[in-house]
N, C-alpha and C positions, 0 to 999 in steps of 0.2 A: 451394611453400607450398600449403596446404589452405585450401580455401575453407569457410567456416562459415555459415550460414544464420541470419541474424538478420533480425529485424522489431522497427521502432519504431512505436509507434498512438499517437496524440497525437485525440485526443478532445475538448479544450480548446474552453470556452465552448460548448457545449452544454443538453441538460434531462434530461440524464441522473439517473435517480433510480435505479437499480439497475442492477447490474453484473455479472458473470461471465464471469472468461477460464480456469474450469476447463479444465489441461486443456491450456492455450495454451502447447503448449512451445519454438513458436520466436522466439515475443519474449522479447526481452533489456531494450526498456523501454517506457512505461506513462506515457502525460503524459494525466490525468483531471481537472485544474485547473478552476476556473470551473463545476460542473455542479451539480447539487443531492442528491448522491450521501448518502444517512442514516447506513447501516450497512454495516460487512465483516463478512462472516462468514467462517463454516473454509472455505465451500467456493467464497468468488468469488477465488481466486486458490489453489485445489488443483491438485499436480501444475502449477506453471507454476514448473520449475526453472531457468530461465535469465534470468529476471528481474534485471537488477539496481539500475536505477533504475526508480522508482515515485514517482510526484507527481499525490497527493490534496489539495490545496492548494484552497484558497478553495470547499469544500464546504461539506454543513450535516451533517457524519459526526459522531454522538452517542455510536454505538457499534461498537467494536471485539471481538471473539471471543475470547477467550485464543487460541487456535491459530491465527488468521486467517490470520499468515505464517509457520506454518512449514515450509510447504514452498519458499520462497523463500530458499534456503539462498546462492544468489549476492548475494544484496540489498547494495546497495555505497552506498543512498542512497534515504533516504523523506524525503519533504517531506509534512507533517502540518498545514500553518500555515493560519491562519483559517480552523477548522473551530469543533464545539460542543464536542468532550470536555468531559466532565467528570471522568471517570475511566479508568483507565488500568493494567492488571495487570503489575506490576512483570515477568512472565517475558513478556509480548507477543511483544519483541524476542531473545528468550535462546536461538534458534537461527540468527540471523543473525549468526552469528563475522567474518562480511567488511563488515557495517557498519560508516561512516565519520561517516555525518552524518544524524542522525533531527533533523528540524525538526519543533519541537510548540509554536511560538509563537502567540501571540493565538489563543488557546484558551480556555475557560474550568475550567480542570483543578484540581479540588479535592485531588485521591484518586488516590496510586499506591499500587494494592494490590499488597499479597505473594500 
């Protein structure tokens, strides 16, 4: 059997206000929970294709990119829960085919645009 090369980064409770793992292609997942993390854009998780769990949880994340995740084609699980959304573009997620479970509770989301 072949050995694969993964990295999990767990970040959890920190003061993190911005972020970028362009780039990071050999974590597989992404625990960001507790920090004070605003915005994702296209390019803080470009080119990181073996991603597949991601948790942005208990942020203060206002705003998301349309493309933020798509290069995150493995994504198998985003936890979104008590952040600020308010709005949200209906295609955000529309490159994530292996998506199981997007958590976007206690949020304050008005607005899922087309």
């Amino acid at each position: 059997l072949g050995h694969t090369n993964s990295l999990t980064i767990s970040l959890i409770n920190n003061k993190l206000k911005y972020i970028m793992f362009k780039g990071a292609n050999l974590i597989d997942r992404i625990y960001l929970s507790q920090n004070q993390i605003e915005n994702i854009t296209n390019e803080t998780f470009q080119a990181c294709y073996r991603i597949s769990n991601l948790d942005l949880s208990k942020n203060r994340i206002k705003f998301i990119e349309q493309n933020a995740f798509d290069d995150l084609n493995k994504l198998d699980e985003i936890n979104l829960i008590y952040n600020f959304l308010i709005n949200l573009d209906n295609f955000a997620f529309s490159k994530q085919t292996l998506l199981t479970k997007l958590s976007l509770s206690h949020n304050i989301l008005e607005i899922l645009k087309n």
